[in-house]
DRENNUSE-557294 format. One record per atom (N, C-alpha, C): residue number from 1; residue in three letters; chain; atom name; x, y, z. Coordinates in pm, 1 decimal. Each point is the difference from the previous one (the first is absolute). Layout:
N
(NUM; "ALA"; "A"; "CA"; (X; Y; Z)),
...
END
This chain:
107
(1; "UNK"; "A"; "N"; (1320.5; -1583.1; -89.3)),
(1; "UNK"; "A"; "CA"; (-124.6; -67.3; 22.5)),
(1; "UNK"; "A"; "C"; (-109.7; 99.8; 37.4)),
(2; "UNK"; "A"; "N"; (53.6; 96.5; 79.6)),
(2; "UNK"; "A"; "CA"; (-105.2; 99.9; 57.0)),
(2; "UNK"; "A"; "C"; (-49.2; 124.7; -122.4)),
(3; "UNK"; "A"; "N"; (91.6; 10.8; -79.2)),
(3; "UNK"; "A"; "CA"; (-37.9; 54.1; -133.9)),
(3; "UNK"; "A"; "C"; (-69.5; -76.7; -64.6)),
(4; "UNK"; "A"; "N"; (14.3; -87.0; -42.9)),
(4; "UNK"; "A"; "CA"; (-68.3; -126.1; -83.2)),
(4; "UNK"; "A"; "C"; (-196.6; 8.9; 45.3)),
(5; "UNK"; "A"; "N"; (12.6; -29.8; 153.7)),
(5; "UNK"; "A"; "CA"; (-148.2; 2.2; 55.1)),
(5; "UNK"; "A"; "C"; (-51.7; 148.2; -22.3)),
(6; "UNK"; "A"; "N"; (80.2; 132.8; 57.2)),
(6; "UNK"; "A"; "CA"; (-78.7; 67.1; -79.2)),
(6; "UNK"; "A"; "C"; (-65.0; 29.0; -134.7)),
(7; "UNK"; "A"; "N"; (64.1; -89.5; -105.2)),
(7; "UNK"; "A"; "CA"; (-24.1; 82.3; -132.4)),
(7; "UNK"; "A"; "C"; (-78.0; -124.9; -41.0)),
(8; "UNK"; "A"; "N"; (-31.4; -115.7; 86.5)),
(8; "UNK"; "A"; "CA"; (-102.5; -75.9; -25.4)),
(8; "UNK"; "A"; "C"; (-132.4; 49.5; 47.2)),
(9; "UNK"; "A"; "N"; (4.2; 82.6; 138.5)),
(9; "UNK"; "A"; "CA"; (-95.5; 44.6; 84.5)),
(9; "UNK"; "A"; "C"; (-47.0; 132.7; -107.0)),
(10; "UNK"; "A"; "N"; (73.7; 99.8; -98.2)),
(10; "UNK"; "A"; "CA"; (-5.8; 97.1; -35.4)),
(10; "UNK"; "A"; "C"; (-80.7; -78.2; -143.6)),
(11; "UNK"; "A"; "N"; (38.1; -71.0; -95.6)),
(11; "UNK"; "A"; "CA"; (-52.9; -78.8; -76.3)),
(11; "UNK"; "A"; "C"; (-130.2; -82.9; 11.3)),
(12; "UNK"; "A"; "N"; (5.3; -21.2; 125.6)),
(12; "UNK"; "A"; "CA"; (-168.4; -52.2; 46.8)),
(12; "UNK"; "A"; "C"; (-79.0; 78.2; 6.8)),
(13; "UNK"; "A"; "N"; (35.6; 122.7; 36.6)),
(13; "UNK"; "A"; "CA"; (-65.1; 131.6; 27.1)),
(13; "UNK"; "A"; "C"; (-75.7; 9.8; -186.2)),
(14; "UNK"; "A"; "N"; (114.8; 49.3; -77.2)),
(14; "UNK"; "A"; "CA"; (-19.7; 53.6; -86.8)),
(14; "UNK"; "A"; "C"; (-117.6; -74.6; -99.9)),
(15; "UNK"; "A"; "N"; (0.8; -129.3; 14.0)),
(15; "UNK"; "A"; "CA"; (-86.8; -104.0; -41.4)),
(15; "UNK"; "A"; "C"; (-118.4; 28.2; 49.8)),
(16; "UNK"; "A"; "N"; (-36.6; 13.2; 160.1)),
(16; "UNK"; "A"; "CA"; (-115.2; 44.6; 13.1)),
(16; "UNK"; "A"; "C"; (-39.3; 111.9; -25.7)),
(17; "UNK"; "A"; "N"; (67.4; 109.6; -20.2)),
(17; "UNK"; "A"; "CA"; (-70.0; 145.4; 21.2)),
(17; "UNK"; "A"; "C"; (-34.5; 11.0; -215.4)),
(18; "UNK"; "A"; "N"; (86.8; -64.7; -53.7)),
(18; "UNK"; "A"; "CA"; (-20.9; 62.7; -116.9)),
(18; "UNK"; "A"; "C"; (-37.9; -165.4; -88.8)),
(19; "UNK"; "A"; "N"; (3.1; -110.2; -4.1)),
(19; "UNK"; "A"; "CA"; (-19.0; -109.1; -62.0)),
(19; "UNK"; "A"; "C"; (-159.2; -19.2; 64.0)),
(20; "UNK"; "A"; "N"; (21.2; -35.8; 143.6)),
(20; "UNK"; "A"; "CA"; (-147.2; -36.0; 25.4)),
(20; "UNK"; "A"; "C"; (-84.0; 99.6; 37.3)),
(21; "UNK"; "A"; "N"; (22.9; 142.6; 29.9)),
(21; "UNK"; "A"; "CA"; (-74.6; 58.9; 30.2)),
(21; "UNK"; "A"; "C"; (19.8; 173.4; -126.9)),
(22; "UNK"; "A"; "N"; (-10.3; -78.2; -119.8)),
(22; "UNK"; "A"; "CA"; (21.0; 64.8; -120.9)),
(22; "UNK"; "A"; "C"; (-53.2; 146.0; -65.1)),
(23; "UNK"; "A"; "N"; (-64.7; 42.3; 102.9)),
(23; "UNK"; "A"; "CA"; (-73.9; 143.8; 22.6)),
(23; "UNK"; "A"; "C"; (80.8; 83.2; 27.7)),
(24; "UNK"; "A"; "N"; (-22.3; 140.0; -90.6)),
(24; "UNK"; "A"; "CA"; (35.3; 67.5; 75.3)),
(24; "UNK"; "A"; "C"; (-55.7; 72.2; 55.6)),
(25; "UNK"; "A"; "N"; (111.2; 79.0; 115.9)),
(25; "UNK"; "A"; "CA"; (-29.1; 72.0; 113.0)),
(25; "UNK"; "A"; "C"; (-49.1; 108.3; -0.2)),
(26; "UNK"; "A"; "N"; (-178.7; -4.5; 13.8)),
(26; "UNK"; "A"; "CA"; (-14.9; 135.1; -8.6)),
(26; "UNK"; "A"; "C"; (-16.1; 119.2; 152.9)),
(27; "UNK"; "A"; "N"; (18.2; -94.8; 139.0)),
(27; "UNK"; "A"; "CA"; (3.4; 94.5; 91.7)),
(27; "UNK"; "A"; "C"; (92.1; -21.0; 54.6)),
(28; "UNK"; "A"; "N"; (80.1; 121.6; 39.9)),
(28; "UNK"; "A"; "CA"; (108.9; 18.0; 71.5)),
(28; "UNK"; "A"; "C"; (49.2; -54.6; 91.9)),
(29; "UNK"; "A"; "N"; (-111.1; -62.0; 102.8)),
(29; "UNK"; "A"; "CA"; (90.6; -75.4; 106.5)),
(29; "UNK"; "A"; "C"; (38.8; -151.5; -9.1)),
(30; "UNK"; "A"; "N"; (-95.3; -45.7; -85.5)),
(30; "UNK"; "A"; "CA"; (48.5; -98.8; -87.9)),
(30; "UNK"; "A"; "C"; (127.7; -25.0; -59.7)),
(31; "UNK"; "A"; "N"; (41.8; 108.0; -60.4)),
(31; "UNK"; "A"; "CA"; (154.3; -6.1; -56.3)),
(31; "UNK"; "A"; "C"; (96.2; 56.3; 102.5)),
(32; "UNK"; "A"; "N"; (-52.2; 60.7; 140.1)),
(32; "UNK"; "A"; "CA"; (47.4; 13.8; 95.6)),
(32; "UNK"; "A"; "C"; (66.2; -102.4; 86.2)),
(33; "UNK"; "A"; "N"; (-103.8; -101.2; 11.9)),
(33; "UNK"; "A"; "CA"; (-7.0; -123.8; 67.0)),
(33; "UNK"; "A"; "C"; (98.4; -52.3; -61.7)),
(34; "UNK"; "A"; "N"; (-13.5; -51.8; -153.7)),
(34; "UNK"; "A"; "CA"; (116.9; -50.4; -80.2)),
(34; "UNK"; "A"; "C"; (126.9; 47.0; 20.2)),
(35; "UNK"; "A"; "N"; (40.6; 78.3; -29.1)),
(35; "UNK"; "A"; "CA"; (123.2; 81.0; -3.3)),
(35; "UNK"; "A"; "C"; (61.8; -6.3; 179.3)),
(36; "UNK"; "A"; "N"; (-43.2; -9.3; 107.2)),
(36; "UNK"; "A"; "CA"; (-15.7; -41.9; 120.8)),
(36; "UNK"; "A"; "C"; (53.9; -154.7; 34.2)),
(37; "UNK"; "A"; "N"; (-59.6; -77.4; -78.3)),
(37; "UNK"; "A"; "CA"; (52.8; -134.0; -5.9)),
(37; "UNK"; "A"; "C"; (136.7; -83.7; -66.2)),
(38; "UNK"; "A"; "N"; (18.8; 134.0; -116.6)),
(38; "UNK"; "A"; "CA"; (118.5; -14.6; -64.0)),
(38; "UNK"; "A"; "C"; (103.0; 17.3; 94.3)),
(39; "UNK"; "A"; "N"; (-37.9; 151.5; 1.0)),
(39; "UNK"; "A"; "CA"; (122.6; 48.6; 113.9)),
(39; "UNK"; "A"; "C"; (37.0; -53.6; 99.2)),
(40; "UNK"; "A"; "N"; (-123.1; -50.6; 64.6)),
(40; "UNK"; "A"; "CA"; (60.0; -81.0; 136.8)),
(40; "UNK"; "A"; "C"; (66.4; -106.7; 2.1)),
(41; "UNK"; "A"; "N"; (-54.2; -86.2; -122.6)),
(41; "UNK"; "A"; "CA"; (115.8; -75.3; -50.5)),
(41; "UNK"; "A"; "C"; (131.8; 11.7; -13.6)),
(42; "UNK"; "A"; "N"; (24.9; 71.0; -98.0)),
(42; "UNK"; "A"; "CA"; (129.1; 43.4; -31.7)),
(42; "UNK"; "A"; "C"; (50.3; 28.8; 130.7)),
(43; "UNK"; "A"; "N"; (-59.6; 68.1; 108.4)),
(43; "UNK"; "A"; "CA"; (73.4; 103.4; 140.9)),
(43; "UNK"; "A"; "C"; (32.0; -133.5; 37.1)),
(44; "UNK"; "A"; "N"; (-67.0; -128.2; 46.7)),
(44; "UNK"; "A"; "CA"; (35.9; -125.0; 85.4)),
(44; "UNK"; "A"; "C"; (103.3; -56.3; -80.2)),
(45; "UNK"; "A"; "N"; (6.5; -36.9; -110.1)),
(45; "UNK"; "A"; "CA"; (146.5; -47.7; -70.5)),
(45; "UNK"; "A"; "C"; (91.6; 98.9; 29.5)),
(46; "UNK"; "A"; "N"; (25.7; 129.1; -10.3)),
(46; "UNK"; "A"; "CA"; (116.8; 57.0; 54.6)),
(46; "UNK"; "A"; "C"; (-13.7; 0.8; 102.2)),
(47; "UNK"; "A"; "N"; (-61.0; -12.5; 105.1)),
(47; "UNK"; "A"; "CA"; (10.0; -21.4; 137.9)),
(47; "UNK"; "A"; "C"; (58.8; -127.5; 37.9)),
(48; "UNK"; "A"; "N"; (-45.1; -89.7; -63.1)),
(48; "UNK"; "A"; "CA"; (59.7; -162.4; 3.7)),
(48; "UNK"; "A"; "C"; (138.4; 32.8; -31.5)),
(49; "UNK"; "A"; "N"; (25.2; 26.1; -115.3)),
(49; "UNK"; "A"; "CA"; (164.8; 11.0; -65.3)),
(49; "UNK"; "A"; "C"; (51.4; 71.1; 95.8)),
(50; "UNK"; "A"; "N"; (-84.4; 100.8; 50.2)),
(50; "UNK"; "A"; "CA"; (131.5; 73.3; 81.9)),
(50; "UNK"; "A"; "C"; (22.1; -68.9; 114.5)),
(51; "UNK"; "A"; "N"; (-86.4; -59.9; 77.9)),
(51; "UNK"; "A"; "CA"; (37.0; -68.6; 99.8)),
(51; "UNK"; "A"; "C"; (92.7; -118.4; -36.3)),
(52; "UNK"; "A"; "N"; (-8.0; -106.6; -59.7)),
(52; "UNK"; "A"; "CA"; (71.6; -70.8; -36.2)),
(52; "UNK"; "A"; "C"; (153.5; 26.9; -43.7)),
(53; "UNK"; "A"; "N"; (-5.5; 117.8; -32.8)),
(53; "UNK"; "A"; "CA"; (119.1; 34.4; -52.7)),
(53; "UNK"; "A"; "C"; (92.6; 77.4; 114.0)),
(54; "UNK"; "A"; "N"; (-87.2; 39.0; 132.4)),
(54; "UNK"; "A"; "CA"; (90.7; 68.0; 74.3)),
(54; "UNK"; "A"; "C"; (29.0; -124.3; 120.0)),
(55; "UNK"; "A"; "N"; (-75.3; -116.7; -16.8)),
(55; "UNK"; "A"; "CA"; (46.3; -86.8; 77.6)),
(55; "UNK"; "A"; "C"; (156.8; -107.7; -59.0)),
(56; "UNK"; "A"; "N"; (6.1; 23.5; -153.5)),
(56; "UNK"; "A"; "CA"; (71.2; -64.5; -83.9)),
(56; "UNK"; "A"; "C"; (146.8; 64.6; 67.4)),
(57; "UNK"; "A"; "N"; (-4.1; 170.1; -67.3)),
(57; "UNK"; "A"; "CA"; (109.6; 33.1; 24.8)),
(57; "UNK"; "A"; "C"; (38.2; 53.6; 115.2)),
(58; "UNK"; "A"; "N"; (-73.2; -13.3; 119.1)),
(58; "UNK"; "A"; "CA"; (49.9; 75.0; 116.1)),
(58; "UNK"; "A"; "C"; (56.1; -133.2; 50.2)),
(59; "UNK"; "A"; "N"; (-18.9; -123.2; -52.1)),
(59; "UNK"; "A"; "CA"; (93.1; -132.6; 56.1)),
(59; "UNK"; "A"; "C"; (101.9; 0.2; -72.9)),
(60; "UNK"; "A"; "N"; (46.2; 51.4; -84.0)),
(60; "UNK"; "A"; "CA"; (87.5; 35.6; -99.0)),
(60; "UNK"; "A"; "C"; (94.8; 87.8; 30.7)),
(61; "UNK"; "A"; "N"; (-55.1; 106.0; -43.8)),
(61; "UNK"; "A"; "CA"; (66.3; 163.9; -15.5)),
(61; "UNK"; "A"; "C"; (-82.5; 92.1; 37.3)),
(62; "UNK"; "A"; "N"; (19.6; 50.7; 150.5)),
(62; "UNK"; "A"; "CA"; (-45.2; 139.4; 16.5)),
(62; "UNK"; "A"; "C"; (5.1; 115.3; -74.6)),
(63; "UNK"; "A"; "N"; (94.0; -12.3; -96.7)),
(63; "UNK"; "A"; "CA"; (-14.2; 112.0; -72.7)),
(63; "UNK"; "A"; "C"; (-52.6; 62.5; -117.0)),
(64; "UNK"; "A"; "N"; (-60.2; -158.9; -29.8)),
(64; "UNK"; "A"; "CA"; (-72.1; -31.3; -120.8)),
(64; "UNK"; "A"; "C"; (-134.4; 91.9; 37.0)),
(65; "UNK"; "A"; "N"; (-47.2; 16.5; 120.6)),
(65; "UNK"; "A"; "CA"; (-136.2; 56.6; -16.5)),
(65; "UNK"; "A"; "C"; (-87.0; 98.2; -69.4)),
(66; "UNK"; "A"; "N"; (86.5; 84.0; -54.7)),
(66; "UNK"; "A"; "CA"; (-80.0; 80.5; -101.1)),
(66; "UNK"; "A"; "C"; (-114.2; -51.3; -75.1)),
(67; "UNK"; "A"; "N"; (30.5; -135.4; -76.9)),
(67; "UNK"; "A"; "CA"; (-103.9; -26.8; -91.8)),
(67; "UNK"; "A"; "C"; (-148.6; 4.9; 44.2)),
(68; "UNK"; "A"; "N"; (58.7; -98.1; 128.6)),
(68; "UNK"; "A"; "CA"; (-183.8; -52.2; 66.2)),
(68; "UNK"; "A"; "C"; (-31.2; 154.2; 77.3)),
(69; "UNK"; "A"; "N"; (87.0; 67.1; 49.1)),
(69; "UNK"; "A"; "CA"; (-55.5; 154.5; 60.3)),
(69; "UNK"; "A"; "C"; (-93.8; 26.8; -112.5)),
(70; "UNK"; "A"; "N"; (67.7; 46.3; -75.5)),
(70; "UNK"; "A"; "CA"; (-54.4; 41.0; -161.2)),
(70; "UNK"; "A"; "C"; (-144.0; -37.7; -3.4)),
(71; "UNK"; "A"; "N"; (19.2; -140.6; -22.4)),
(71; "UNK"; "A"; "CA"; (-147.3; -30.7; -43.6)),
(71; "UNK"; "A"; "C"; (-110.6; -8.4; 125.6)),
(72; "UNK"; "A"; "N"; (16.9; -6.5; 94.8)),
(72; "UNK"; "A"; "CA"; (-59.5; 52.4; 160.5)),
(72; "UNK"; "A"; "C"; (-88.0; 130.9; -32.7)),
(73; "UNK"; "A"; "N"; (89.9; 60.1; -54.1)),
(73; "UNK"; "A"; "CA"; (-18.8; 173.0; -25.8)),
(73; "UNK"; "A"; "C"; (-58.6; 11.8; -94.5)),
(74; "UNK"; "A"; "N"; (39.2; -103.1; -180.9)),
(74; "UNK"; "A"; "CA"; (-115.1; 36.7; -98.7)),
(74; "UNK"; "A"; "C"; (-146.7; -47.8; 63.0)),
(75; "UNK"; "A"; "N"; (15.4; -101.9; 57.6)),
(75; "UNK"; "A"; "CA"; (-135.9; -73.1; 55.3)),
(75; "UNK"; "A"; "C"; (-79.7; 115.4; 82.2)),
(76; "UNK"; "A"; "N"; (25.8; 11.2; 77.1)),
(76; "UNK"; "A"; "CA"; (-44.6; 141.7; 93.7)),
(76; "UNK"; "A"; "C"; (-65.8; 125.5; -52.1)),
(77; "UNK"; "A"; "N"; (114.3; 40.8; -129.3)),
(77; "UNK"; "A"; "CA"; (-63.8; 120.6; -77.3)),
(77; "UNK"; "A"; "C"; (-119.6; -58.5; -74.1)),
(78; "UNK"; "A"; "N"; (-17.1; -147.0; -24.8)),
(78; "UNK"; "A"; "CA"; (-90.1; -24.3; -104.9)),
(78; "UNK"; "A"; "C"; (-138.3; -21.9; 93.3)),
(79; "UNK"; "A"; "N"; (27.8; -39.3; 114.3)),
(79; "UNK"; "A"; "CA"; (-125.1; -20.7; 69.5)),
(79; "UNK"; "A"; "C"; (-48.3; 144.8; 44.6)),
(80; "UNK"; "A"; "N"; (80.0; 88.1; 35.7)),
(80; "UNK"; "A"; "CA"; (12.8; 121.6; 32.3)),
(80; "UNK"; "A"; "C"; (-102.1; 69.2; -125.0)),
(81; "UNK"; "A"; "N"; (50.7; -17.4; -144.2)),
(81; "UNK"; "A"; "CA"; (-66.6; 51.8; -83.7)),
(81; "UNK"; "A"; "C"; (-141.7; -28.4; -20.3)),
(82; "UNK"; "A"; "N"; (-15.3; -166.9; -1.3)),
(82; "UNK"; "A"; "CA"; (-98.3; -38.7; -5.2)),
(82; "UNK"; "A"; "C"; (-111.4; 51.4; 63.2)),
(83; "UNK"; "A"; "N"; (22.3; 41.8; 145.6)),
(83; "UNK"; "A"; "CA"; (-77.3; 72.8; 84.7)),
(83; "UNK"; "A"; "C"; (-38.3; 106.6; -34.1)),
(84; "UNK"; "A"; "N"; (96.1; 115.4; -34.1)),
(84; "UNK"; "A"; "CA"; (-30.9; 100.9; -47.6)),
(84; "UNK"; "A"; "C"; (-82.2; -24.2; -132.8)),
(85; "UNK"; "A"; "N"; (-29.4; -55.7; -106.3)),
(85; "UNK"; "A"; "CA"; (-56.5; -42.8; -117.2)),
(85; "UNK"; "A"; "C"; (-166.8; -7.0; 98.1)),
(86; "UNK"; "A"; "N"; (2.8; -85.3; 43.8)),
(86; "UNK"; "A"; "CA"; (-146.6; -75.4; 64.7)),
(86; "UNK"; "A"; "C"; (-45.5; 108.0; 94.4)),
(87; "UNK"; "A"; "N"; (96.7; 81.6; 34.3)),
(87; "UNK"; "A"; "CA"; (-49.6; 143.8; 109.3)),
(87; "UNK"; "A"; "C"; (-115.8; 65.5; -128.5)),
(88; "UNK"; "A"; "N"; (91.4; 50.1; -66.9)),
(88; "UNK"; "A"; "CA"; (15.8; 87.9; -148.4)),
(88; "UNK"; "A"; "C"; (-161.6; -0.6; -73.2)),
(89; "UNK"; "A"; "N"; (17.8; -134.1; -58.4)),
(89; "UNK"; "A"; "CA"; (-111.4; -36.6; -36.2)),
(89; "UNK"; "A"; "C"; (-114.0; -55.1; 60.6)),
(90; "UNK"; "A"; "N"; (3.4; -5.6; 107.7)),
(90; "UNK"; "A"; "CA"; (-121.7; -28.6; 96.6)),
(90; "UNK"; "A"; "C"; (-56.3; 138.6; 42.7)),
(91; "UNK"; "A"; "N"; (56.1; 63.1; -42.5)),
(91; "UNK"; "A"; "CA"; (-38.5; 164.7; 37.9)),
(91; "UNK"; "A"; "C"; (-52.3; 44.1; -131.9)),
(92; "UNK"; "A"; "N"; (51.2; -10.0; -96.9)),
(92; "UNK"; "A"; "CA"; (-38.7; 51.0; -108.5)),
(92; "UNK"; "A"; "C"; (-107.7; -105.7; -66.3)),
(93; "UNK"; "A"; "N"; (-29.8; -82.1; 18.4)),
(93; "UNK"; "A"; "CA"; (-158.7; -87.8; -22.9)),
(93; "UNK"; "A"; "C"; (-74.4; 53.5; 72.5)),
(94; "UNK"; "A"; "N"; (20.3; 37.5; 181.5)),
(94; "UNK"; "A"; "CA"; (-110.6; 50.3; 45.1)),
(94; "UNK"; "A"; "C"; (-51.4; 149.2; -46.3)),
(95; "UNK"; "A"; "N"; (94.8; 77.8; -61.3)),
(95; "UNK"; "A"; "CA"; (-51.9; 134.3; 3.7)),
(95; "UNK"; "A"; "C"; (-58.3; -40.9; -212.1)),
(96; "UNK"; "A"; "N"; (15.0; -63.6; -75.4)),
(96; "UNK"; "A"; "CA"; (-28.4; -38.5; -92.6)),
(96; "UNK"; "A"; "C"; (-171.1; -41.4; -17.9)),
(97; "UNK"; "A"; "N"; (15.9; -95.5; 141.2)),
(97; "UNK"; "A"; "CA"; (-163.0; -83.0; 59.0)),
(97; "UNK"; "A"; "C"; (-78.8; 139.0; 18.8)),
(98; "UNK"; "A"; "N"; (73.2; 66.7; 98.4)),
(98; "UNK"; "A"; "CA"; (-60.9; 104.0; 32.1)),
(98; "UNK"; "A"; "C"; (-31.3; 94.4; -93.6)),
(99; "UNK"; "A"; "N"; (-15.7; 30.1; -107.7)),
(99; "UNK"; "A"; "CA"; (10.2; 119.8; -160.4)),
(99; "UNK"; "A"; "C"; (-76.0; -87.1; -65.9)),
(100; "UNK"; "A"; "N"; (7.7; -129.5; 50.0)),
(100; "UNK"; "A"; "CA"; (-118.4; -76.5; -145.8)),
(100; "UNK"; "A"; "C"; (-132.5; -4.4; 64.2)),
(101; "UNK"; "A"; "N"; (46.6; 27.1; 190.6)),
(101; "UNK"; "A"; "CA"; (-167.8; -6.8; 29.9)),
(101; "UNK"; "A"; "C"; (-73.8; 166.5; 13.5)),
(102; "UNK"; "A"; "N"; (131.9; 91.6; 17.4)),
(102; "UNK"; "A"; "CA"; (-106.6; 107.1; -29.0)),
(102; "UNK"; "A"; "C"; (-82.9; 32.8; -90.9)),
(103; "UNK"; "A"; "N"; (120.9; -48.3; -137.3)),
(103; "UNK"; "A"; "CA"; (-75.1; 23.2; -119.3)),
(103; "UNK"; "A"; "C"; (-73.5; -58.3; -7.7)),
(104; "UNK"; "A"; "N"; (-105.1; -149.3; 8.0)),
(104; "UNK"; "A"; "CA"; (-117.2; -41.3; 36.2)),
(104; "UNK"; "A"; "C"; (-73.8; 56.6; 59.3)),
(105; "UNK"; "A"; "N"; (46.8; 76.3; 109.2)),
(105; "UNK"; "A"; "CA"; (-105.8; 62.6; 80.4)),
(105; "UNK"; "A"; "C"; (-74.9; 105.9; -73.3)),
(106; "UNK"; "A"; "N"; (82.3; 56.3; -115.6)),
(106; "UNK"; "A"; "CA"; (-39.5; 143.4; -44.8)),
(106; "UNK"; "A"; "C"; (-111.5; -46.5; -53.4)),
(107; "UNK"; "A"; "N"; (-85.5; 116.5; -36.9)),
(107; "UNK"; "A"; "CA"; (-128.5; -34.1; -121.7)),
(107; "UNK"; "A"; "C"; (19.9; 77.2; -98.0)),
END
């Protein structure tokens, strides 16, 4: 079920960013923003699954836990990455901003 809502939540997404809002992206933080919303998506469905899943089998089988560890951990690296991405490129727009306004400045 918790898969299901994400890939409805990920599908709603995709409807707005590219059906109703049919432009494309010509500034960066724009497709920043986007790509931001995906991800976080996706990060809360494996966050959901993993929780759900370590409450499933730790009433179960303690020993089962690998899976939901697992995905704890892909979730983590992905938010982890995500950060680094939005570090990345929030740095490299400003020094970009910054080169398009010197060159204005020149005569």
């Amino acid at each position: 079920m918790i898969i299901s809502i994400a890939v409805f939540d990920v599908a709603k997404f995709l409807i707005e960013e590219e059906v109703l809002n049919g432009r494309e992206r010509r500034i960066a933080s724009e497709a920043r923003r986007s790509l931001t919303k995906f991800i976080s998506t996706i990060a809360i469905a494996i966050f959901l699954e993993a929780l759900v899943t370590v409450f499933r089998v730790s009433a179960a089988e303690v020993t089962q836990l690998l899976y939901p560890t697992l995905l704890l951990v892909a979730a983590t690296l992905l938010i982890v990455g995500l950060g680094l991405y939005q570090r990345l490129s929030a740095t490299v727009e400003r020094q970009v901003d910054a080169n398009d306004r010197s060159a204005e400045n020149k005569p």
